[in-house]
N, C-alpha and C positions, 0 to 999 in steps of 0.2 A: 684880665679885662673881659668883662661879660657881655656878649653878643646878642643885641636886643633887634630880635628878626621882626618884629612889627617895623620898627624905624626901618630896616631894611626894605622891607614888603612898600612901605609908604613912599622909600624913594625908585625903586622901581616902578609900582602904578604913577610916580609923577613924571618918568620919565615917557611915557606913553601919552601924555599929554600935550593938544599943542602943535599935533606932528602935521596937523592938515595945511597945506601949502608948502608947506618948508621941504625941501630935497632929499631925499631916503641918505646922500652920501653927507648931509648933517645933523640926522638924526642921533640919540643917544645911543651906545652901548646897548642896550634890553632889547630893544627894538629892533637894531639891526640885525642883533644874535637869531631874534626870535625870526625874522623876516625871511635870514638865510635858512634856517632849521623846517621854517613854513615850504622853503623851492625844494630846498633836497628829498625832504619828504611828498612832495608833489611830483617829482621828476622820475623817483624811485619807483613812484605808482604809476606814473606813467607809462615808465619803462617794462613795470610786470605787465600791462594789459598788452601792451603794442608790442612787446617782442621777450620777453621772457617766461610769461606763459606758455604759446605756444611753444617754447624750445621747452617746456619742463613737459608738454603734453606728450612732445615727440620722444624725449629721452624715454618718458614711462613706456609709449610704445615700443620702442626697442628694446628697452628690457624685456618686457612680454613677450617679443619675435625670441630674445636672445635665450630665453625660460624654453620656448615652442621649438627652437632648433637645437636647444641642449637634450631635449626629451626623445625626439627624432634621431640625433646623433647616436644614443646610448641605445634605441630601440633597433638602428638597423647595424649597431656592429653586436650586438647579442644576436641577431640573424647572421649576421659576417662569422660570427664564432660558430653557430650552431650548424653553418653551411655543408659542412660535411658530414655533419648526423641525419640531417632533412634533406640530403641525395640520396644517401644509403635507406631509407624508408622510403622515399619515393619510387628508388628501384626496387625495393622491397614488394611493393604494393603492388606496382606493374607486372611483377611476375606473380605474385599472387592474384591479380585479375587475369594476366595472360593465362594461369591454370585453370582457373574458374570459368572461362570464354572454349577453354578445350572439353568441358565435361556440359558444355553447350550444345546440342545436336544441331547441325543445320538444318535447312527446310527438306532436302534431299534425301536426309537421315533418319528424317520421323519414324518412315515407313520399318527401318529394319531397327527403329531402338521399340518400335512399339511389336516387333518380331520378336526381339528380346524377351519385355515384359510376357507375352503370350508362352516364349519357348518356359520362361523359367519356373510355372506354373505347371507345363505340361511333364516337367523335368520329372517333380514331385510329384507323378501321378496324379494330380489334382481335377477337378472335373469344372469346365468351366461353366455358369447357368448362363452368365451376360457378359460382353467386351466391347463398350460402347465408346469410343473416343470424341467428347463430345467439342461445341467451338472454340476456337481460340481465343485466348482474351489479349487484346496484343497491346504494350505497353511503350514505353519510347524507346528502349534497344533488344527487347527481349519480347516474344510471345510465351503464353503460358496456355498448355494443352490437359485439359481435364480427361480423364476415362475413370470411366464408371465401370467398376468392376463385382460377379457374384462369383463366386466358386467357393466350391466343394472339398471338403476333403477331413484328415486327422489333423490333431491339436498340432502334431508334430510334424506334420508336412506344410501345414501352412505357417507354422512358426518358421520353416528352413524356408517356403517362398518367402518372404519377409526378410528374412535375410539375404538371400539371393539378390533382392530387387535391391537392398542397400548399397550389394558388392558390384552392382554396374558401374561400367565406366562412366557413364552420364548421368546427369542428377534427376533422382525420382524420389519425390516426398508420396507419401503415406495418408489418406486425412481421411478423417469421418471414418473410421474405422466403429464396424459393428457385427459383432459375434451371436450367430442364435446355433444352439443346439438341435440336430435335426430327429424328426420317430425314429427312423432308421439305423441310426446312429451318426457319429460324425459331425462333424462343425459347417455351417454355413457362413463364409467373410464375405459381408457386403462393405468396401473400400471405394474413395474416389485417387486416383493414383493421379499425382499432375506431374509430368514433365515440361520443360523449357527448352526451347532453341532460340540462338540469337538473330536477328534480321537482319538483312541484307542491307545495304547501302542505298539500294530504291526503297526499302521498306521506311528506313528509318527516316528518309526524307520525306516519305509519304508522311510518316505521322509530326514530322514539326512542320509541316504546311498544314494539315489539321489543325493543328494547337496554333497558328500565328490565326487561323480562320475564324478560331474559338471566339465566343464575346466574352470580354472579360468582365469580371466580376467586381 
């Protein structure tokens, strides 16, 4: 038997026909289905704007927290793990700073590390022209002492003072180093020699009250 969907289509549009006054619970079949299908889908949408969005807003956000404290989680027990590699380097450091702070002369000290420099010169026979220790440049835990130094002497006696000044105990770099050959014979080193000592606890306070004084930039 062949299914002839016009006639079908025609009795549905008639059953929507008609319907004004007469009571929704005797109307036809088409219309009730459609009526009910019209709330559920008005209800549904209702229900997404007044309270289903907001809970799909909130879930995304915790995912996102739950994404931000998985990344956290994994970053500080990779610390947790490396904890005992990054103590032994920290101690490491500290004792390599604690040496570095010993080959630091104090203020006290200048006088006989710059007796040093003068003896090690005079060691090697060397003949001094100048030995001028000039001001300090003083930085946030350390000052820095320039001398300017001339003297005299052979290729080979000023190479062993140069070495000499290496082999102190406290740190002295070497800079602007310039070499002229003399009529007489002999070499003339003109050098600026800087040594460093570290500041005192009033010093160092002096200079981060400077720096909080400073305008900033």
């Amino acid at each position: 038997m062949a299914i002839n969907l016009n006639e079908i289509g025609q009795s549905i549009n008639a059953q929507f026909q008609g319907l004004n006054g007469l009571h929704p619970g005797l109307w036809p079949i088409a219309p009730r289905m459609a009526s009910a299908i019209g709330v559920v889908v008005a209800v549904v949408a209702l229900g997404w704007f007044l309270q289903w969005d907001g809970q799909m807003q909130a879930i995304e956000a915790g995912q996102a927290e739950e994404v931000k404290l998985r990344d956290e989680y994994k970053s500080k027990l990779q610390q947790a793990i490396n904890l005992d590699a990054l103590l032994e380097q920290r101690k490491t450091v500290q004792q390599y700073v604690a040496t570095m702070e010993k080959q630091l002369p104090s203020q006290a000290e200048m006088a006989a590390l710059l007796g040093d420099i003068n003896q090690a010169g005079l060691g090697r026979g060397l003949q001094f022209d100048s030995f001028k220790p000039g001001s300090p440049a003083v930085k946030d835990y350390y000052a820095e002492l320039p001398i300017a130094i001339k003297i005299q002497g052979s290729y080979h006696d000023l190479g062993q003072f140069v070495a000499d000044i290496a082999k102190l105990p406290r740190i002295v770099t070497l800079n602007n180093l310039g070499i002229t050959a003399l009529k007489e014979g002999g070499l003339s080193l003109d050098v600026t020699a800087k040594t460093f000592r570290y500041l005192n606890k009033d010093e160092v306070q002096d200079q981060a009250d400077k720096k909080k004084k400073e305008p900033k930039k």
